[in-house]
PAGU-549635 format. One record per residue (C-alpha): z, y, x; residue number from 1. Coordinates in nm, 2 decimals. Example, Ala and Ser with C-alpha at 12.3 -4.5 7.8 and 13.67 -1.06 7.14 Angstrom:
// PAGU-549635
+--------+--------+--------+-----+
:      w :      v :      u :   n :
+--------+--------+--------+-----+
:   0.78 :  -0.45 :   1.23 :   1 :
:   0.71 :  -0.11 :   1.37 :   2 :
+--------+--------+--------+-----+
***
This chain:
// PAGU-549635
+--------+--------+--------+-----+
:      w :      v :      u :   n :
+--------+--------+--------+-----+
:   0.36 :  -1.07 :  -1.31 :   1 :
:   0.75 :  -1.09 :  -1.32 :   2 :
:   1.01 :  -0.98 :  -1.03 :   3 :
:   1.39 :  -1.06 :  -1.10 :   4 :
:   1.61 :  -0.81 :  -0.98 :   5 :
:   1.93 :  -0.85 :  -0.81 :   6 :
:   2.13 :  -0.81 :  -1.13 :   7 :
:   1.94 :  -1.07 :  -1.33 :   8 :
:   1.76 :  -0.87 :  -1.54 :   9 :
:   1.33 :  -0.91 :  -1.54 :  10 :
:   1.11 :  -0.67 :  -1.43 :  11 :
:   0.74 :  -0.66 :  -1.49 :  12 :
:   0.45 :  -0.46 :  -1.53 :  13 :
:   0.12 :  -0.40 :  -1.68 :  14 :
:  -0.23 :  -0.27 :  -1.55 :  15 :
:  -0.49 :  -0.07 :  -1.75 :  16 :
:  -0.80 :   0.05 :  -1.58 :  17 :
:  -1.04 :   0.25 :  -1.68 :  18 :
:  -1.46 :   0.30 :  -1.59 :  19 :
:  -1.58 :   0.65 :  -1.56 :  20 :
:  -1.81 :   0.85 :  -1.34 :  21 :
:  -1.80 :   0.87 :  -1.00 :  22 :
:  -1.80 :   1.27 :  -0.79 :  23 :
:  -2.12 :   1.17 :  -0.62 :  24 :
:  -2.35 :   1.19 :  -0.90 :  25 :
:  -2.67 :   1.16 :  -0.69 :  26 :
:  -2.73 :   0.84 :  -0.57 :  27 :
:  -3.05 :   0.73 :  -0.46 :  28 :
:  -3.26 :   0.47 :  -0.68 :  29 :
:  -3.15 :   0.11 :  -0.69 :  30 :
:  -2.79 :   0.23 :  -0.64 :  31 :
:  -2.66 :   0.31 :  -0.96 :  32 :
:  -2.37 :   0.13 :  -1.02 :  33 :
:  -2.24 :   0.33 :  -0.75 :  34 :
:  -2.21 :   0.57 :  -1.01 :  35 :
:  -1.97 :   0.44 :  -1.18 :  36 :
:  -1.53 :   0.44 :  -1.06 :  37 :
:  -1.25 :   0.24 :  -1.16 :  38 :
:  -0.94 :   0.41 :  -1.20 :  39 :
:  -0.58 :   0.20 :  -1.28 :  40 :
:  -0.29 :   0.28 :  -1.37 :  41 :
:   0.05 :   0.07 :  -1.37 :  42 :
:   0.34 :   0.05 :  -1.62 :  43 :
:   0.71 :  -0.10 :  -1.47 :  44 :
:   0.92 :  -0.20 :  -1.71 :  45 :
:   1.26 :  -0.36 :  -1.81 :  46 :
:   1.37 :  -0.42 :  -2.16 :  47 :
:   1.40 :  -0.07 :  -2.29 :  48 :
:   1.25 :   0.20 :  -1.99 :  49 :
:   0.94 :   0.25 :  -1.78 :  50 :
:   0.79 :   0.43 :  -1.51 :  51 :
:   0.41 :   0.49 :  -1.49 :  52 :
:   0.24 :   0.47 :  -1.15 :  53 :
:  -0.03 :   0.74 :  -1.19 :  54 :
:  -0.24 :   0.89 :  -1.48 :  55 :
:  -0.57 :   0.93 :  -1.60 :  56 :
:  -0.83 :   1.28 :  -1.52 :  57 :
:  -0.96 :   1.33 :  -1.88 :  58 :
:  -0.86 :   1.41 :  -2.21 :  59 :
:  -0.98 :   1.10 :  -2.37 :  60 :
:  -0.86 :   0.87 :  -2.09 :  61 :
:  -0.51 :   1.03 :  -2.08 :  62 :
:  -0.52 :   1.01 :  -2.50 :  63 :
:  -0.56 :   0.59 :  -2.41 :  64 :
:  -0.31 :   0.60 :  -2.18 :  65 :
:  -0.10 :   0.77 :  -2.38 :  66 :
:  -0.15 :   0.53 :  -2.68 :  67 :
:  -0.11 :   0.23 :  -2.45 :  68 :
:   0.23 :   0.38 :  -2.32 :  69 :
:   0.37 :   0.43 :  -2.71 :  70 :
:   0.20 :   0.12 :  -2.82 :  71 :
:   0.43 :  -0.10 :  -2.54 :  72 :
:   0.76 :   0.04 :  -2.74 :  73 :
:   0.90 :   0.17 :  -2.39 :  74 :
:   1.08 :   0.51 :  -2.34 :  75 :
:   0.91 :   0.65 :  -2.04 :  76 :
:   1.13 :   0.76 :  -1.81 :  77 :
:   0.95 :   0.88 :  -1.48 :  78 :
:   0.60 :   0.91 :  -1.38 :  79 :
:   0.51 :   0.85 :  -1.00 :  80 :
:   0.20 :   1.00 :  -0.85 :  81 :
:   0.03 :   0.85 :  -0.56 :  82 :
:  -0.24 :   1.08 :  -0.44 :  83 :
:  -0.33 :   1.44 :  -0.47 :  84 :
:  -0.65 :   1.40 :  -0.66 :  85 :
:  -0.69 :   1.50 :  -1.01 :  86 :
:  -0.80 :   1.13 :  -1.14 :  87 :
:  -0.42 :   1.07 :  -1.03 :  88 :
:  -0.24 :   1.32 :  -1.22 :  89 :
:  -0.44 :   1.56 :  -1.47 :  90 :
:  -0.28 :   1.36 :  -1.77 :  91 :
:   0.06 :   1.45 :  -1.66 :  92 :
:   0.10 :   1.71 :  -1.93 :  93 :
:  -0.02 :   1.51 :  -2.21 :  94 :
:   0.27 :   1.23 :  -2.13 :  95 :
:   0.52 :   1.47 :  -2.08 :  96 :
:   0.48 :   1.63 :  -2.42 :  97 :
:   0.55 :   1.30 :  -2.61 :  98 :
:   0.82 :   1.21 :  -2.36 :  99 :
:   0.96 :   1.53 :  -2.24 : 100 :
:   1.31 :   1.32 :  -2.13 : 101 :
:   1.00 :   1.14 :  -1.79 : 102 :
:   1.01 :   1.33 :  -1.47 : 103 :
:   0.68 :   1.32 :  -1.28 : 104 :
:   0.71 :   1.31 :  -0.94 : 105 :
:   0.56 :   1.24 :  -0.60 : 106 :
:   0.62 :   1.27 :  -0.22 : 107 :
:   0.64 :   1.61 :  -0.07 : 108 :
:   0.26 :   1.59 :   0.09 : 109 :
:   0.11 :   1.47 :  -0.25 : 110 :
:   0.28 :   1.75 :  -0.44 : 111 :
:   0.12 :   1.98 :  -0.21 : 112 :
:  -0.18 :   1.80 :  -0.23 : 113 :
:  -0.17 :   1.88 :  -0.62 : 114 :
:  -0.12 :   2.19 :  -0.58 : 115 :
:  -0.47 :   2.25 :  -0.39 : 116 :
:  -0.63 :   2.04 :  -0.65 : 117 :
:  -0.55 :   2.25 :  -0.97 : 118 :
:  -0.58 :   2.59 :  -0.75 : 119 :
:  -0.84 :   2.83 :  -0.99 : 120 :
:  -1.15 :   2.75 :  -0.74 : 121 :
:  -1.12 :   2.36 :  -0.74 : 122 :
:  -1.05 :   2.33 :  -1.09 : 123 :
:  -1.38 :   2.53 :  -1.22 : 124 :
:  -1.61 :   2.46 :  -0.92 : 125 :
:  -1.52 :   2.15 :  -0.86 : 126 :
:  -1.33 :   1.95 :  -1.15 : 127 :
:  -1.49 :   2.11 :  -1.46 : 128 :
:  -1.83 :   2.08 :  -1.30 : 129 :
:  -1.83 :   1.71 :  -1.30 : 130 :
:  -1.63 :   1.66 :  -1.58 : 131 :
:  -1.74 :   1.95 :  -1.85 : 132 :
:  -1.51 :   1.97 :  -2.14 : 133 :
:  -1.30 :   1.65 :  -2.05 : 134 :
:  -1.01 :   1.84 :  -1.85 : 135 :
:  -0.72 :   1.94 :  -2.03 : 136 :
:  -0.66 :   2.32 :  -1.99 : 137 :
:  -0.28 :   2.26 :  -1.93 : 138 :
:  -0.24 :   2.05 :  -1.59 : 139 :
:   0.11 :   2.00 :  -1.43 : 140 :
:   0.21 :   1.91 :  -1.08 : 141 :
:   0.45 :   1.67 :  -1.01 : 142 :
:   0.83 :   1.75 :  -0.87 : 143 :
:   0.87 :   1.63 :  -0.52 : 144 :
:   1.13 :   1.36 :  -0.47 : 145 :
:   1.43 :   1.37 :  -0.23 : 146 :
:   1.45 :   1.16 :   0.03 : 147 :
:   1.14 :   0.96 :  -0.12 : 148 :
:   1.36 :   0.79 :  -0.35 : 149 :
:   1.33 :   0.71 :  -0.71 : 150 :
:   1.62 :   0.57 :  -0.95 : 151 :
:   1.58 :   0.48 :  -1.27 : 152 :
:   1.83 :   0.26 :  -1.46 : 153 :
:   1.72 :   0.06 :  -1.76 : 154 :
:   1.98 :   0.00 :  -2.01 : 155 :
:   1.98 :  -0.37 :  -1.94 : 156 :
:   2.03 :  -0.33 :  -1.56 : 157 :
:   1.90 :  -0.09 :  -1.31 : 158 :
:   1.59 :  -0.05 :  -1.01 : 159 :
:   1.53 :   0.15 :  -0.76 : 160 :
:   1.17 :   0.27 :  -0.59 : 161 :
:   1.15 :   0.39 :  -0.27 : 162 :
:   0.82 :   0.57 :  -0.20 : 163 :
:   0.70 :   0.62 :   0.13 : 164 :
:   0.40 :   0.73 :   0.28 : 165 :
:   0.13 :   0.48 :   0.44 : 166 :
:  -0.03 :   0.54 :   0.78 : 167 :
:  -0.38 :   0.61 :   0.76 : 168 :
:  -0.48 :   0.36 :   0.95 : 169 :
:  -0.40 :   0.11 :   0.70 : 170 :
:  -0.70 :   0.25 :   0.56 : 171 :
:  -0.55 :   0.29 :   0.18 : 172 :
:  -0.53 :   0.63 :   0.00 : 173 :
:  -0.23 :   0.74 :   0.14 : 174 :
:   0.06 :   0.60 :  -0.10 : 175 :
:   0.26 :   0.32 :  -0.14 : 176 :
:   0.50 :   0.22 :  -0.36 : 177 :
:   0.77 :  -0.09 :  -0.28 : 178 :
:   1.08 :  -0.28 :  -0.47 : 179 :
:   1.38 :  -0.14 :  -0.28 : 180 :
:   1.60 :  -0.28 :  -0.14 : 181 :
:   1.35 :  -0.51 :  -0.01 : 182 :
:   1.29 :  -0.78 :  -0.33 : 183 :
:   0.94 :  -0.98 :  -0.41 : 184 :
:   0.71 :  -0.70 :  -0.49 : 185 :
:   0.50 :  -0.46 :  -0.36 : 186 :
:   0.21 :  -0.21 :  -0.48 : 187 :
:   0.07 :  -0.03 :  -0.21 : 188 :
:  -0.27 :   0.10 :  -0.40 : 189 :
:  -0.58 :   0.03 :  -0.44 : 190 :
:  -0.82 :  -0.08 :  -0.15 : 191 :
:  -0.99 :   0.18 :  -0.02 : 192 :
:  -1.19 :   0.43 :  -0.28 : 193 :
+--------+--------+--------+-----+
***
């Protein structure tokens, strides 16, 4: 899909998703393809820069991602997290090393949110439980943004993000992410997980 912006230039974006195990790993009989989650994550673009929406929980998974970043021939230039979970953000560290110029970040409540979820307990009791082996040792937490804004200008032209929270009763996870000002796009997640 392609948006124009106001100055003319295109922007677009890419999707890869991901299968992997759910958390509930007992299901009973006959239900398991329950077992199995889709994670995605999305790639904005203009000519030259990027901003990722999200990351991937394992090591292998981030390792794609990673690939599938370089492999696009954009400079990465932010990351933005939309949930607290670690399936949102445990490859943060993994990007940032081969583009240490990208700022992750996320709104104020998500950052805290991360902050709970790589706490010493959750990460070996809950996170390496499920996952054995497949989380990275070094996980980073997002840098909250100001005023829920995000600006990043391409070389060709410029966009800006505005992040704001979505009320729970629209029964998403918690996040959205629009074109601002108000142009002809929106991603505001995933249907309910």
């Amino acid at each position: 899909m392609t948006a124009i912006g106001p100055t003319g230039t295109d922007l677009h974006w890419d999707v890869i998703t991901i299968k992997r195990p759910g958390l509930t790993r007992e299901l009973p009989p006959g239900k398991e393809e329950l077992m199995w989650v889709a994670n995605s994550v999305t790639l904005i673009y203009g000519k030259r820069d990027a901003v990722l929406v999200d990351t991937f929980l394992t090591i292998e998974q981030s390792q794609t991602l990673l690939d599938w970043i370089v492999e696009s021939g954009k400079n990465l230039t932010a990351i933005y997290i939309t949930h607290g979970h670690g399936d949102h953000f445990f490859g943060l560290s993994s990007l940032l090393e081969r583009f240490p110029h990208a700022k992750a970040v996320a709104t104020p409540e998500i950052v805290k949110a991360m902050h709970e979820h790589i706490s010493p307990d959750k990460i070996e009791n809950f996170w390496r439980r499920l996952f054995p082996g497949e989380i990275a040792d070094r996980l980073l937490v997002a840098e909250p943004l100001e005023n829920n804004e995000l600006e990043r200008a391409d070389r060709y032209g410029s966009f800006n993000m505005l992040a704001r929270p979505v009320d729970r009763t629209d029964r998403r996870r918690g996040c959205g992410l629009q074109r601002h000002p108000s142009l002809s796009w929106r991603d505001r997640c995933a249907e309910p997980a």
